[in-house]
C-alpha positions in Angstrom: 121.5 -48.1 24.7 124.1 -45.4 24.1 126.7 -47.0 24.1 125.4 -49.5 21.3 124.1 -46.7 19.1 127.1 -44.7 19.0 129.1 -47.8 18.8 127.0 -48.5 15.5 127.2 -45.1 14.5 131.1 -45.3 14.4 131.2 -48.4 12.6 128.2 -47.8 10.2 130.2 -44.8 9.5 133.9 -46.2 9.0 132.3 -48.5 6.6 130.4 -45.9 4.7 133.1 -44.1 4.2 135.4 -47.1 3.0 132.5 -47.8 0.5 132.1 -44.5 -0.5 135.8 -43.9 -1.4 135.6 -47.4 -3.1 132.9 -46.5 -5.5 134.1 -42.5 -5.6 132.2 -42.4 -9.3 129.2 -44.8 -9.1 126.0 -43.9 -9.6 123.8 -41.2 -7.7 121.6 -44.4 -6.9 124.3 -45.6 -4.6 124.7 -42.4 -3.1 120.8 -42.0 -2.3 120.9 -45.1 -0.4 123.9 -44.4 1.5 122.3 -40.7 2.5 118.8 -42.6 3.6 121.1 -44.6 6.2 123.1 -42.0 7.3 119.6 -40.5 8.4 118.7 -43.3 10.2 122.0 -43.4 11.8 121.1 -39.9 12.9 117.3 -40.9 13.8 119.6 -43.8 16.4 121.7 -41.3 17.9 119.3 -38.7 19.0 117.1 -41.6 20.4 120.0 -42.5 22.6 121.0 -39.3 23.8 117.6 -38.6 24.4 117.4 -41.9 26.3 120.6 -41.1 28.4 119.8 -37.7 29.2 116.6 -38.7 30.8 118.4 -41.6 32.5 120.7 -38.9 33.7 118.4 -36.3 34.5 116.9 -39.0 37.0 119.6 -39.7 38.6 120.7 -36.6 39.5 117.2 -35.2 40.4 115.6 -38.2 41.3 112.3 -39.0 41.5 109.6 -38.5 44.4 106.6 -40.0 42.6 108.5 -43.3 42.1 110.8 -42.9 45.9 113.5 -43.1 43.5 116.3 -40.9 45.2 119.3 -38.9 44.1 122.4 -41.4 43.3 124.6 -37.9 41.8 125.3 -36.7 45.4 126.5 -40.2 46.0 128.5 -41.2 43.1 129.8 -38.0 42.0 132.4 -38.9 39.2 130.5 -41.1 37.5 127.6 -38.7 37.4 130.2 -36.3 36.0 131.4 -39.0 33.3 128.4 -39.8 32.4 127.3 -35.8 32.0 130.8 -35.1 29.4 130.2 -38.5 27.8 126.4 -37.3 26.8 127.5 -33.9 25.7 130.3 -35.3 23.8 127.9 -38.0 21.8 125.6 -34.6 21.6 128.0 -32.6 20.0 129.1 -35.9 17.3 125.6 -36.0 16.7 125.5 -32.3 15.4 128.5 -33.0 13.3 127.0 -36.6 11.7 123.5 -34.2 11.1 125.7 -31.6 9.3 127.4 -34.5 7.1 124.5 -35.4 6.6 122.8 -32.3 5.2 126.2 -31.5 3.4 125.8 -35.1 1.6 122.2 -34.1 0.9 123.2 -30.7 -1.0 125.8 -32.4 -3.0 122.9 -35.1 -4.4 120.8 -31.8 -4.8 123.1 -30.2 -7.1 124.1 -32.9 -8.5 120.7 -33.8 -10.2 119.9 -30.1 -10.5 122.9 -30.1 -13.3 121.7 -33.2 -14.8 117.8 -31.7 -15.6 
């Protein structure tokens, strides 16, 4: 599930941004729609992290309820990839969030100059 929602992430994004540029001066219209999908977008990538960190948080504690045991002590690196891979989609997150609100403040003043 990570992997497909930052996958869509990236591409949703290259093509936003190729749209975007395209249509530089549309209308604000455009813009609004644009900013409602880039929240969703967000919405899908904190799912997923969310998803793989409790994934991850199993396999490397396990679980005694379930007799689901450790597989971290086992398979060390890929515990280890796994950790950088979900801090790294973590810290893109952050930055698609602060695109995000930076997108949001320029269709705020934008329509605060036109009232």
């Amino acid at each position: 599930y990570s992997l497909v929602a930052n996958i869509t992430a990236s591409s949703y994004a290259a093509i936003s941004t190729l749209i975007v540029l395209a249509t530089r001066n549309g209308e604000a219209g455009f813009a609004q729609v644009i900013t409602i999908f880039d929240a969703a977008i967000v919405g899908l990538l904190f799912s997923a992290n969310g998803a793989a960190l409790a994934v991850g948080i199993i396999g490397y504690k396990g679980n005694s309820h379930l007799q689901w045991n450790k597989v971290c002590n086992v398979f060390d690196s890929f515990c280890d990839r796994v950790a950088i891979s979900i801090v790294l989609s973590l810290v893109a997150s952050f930055a698609f969030i602060a695109l995000v609100a930076l997108a949001v403040l320029s269709l705020q003043k934008r329509f605060a100059t036109r009232t």
